[in-house]
SENU-555221 format. One line per field, with one value per residue (C-alpha): residue in one letter; x, y, z. Coordinates in pm, whole numbers, plus 50000, padded with zeros to 5 digits. Layout:
<recs>
code	(a, ...) .
c1	(X, ...) .
c2	(Y, ...) .
c3	(Z, ...) .
</recs>
This chain:
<recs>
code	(x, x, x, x, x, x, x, x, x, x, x, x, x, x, x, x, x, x, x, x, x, x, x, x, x, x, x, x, x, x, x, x, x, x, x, x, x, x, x, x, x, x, x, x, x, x, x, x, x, x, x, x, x, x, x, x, x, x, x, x, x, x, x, x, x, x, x, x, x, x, x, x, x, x, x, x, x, x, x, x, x, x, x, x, x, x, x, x, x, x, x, x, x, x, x, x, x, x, x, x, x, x, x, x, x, x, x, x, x, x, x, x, x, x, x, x, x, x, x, x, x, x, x, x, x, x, x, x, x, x, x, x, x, x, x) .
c1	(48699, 48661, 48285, 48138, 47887, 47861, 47672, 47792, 47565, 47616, 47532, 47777, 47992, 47982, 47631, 47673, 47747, 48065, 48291, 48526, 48485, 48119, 48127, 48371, 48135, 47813, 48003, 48060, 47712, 47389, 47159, 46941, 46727, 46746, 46824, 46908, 47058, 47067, 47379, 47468, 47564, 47830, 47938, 48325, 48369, 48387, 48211, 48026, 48120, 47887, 47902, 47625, 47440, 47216, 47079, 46974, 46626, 46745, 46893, 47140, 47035, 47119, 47145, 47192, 47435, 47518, 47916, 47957, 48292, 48326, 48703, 48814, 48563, 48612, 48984, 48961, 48702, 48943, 49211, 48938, 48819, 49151, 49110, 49386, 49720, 49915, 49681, 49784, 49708, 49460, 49228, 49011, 48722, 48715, 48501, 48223, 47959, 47606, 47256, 47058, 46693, 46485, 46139, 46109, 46402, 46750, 47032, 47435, 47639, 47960, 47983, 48233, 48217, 48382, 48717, 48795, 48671, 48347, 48406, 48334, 48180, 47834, 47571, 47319, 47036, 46821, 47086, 46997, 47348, 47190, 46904, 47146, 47334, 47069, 47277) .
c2	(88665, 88929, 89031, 88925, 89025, 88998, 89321, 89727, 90025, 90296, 90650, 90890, 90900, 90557, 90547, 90824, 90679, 90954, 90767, 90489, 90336, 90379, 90212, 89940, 89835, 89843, 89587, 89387, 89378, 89367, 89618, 89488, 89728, 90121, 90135, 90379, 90416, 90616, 90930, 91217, 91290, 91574, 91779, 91722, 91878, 91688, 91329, 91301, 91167, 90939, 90951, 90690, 90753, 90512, 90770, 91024, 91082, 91153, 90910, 90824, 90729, 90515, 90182, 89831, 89623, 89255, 89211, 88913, 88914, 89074, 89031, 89152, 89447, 89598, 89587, 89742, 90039, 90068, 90164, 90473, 90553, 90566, 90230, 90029, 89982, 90075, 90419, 90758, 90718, 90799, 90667, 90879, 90661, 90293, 90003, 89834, 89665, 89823, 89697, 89897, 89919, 89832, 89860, 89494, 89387, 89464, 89356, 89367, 89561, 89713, 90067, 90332, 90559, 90879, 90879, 91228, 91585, 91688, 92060, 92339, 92063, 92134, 91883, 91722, 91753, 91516, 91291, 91199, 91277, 91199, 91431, 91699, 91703, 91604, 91314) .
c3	(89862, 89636, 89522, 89203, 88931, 88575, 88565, 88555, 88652, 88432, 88484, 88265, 87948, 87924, 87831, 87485, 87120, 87105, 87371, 87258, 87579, 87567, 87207, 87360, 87609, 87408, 87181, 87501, 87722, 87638, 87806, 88080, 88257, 88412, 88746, 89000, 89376, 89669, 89637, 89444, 89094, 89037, 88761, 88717, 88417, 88153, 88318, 88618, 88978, 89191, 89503, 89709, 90061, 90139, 90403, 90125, 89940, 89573, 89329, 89063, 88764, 88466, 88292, 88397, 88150, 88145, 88064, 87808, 87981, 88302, 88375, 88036, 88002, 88395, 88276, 87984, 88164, 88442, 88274, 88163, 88467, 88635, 88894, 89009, 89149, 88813, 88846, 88994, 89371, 89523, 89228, 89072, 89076, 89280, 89128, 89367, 89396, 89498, 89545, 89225, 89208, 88889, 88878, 88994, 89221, 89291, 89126, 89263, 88987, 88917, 88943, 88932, 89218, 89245, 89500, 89529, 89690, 89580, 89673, 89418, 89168, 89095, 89228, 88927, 89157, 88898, 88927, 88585, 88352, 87985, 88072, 88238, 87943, 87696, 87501) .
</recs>
């Protein structure tokens, strides 16, 4: 049975007004609270990678959406951040689902997590990408 929310954790381009995808999916959710888990943020150039550890103390942070249509939208973000079969192999990010913290509860969302080597990309030790790159 394959996991399912109707929610995405966002953390990177996706969240800046310049982005067609990031425009794309503010026309499709509605925001519903900042959130953050246990990993790493990393500096791939021109997005970041997240990569989780529950066993670490610092954080990833961003923004909690709710997909008007889930199917359609992952699909369409996919295709972006370079998930699935039809993709170059191994993909660049894989989509999951993860336990994110609010100031309340937590909530299972979507989130893109990066698939690839880390080495010789620079750690965001905030873990905070809008604020790293102040947009």
């Amino acid at each position: 049975m394959k996991p399912n929310s109707s929610y995405l954790f966002v953390y990177g381009t996706l969240l800046g007004d310049n982005n067609e995808f990031g425009i794309y999916l503010k026309q499709h959710c509605h925001f519903y609270d900042n959130g953050k888990l246990k990993g790493r943020l990393y500096d791939l150039g021109e997005y970041p990678g997240a990569v989780l550890d529950e066993d670490l103390d610092s954080y990833i942070h961003g923004s909690i959406v709710e997909l008007i249509d889930p199917q359609q939208t992952l699909n369409y973000l996919d295709d972006y951040e370079g998930y699935g079969d039809d993709q170059d192999q191994p993909n660049l990010f894989i989509r999951e689902i993860a336990a994110i913290e609010t100031n309340s509860k937590e909530i299972d969302c979507w989130i893109y997590v990066y698939n690839l080597s880390i080495d010789g990309f620079k750690l965001i030790e905030l873990g905070n990408y809008i604020k790293y790159k102040n947009i």
